[in-house]
C-alpha positions in Angstrom: 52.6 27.3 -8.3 50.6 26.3 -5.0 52.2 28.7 -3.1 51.2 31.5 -5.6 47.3 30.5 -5.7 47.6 30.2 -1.6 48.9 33.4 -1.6 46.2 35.3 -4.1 43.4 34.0 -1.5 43.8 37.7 -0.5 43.0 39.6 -3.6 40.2 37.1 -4.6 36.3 37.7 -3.9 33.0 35.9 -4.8 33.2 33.5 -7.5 36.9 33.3 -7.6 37.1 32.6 -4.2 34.7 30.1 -4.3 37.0 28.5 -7.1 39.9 29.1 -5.7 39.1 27.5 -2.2 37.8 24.4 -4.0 40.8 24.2 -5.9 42.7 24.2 -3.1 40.3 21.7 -1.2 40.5 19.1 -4.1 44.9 19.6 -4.0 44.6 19.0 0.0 42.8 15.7 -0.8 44.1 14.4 -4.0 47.0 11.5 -3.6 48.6 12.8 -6.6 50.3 16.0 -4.5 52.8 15.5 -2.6 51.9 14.9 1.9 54.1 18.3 2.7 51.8 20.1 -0.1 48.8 18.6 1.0 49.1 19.5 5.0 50.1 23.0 3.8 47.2 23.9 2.0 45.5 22.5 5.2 47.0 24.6 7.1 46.5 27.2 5.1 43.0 26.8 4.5 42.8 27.2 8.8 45.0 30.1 8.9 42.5 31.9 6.8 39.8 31.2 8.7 37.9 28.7 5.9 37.4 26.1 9.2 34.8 24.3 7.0 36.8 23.1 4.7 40.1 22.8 6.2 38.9 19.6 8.9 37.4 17.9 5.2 41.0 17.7 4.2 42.6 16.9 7.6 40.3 13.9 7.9 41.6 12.7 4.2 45.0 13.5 5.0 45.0 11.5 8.2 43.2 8.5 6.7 45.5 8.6 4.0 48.2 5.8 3.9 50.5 7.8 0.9 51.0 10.6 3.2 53.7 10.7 5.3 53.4 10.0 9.2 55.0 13.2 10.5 52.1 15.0 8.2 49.4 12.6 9.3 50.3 13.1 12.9 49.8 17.0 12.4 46.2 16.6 11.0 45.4 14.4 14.0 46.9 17.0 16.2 44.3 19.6 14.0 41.4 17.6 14.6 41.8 16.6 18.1 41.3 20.3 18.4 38.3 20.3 17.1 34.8 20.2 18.6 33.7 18.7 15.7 31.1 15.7 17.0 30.6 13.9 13.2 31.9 10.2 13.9 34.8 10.8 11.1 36.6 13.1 13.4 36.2 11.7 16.5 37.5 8.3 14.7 41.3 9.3 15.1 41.7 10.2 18.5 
């Protein structure tokens, strides 16, 4: 099912995106979905250019001790690549 709401990003505009991208935003945060699910949508979110939001869920994913090191690790590596300058991000590296 995540992979099907990922995917209809495309075909989405206005409102629905908005909905849509904070759907996606709350999954990439939320403990209750599994670390390989929650780096995706990260990833995802980045991939489609939504920058804003994507480092948000990086920094929960890398803060988060339920998620699994090889997936916190890759957020790191995300926002090490940053030039983000807010204390949060410069907190992991």
């Amino acid at each position: 099912m995540l992979a099907r709401w990922r995917d209809s990003m495309m075909f989405l505009q206005s409102i629905e995106m908005d909905n849509m991208l904070n759907l996606l935003t709350k999954i990439a945060i939320s403990d209750e979905v599994s670390s390989h699910e929650r780096i995706y949508t990260a990833v995802h979110l980045y991939n489609t250019g939504y920058l804003h939001m994507c480092y948000d869920c990086f920094r929960f994913i890398a803060s988060s001790n339920l998620v699994l090191i090889e997936h916190r690790l890759e957020a790191i590596r995300f926002l090490f690549a940053t030039e983000d300058e807010r204390p949060i991000a410069k907190k992991f590296y």
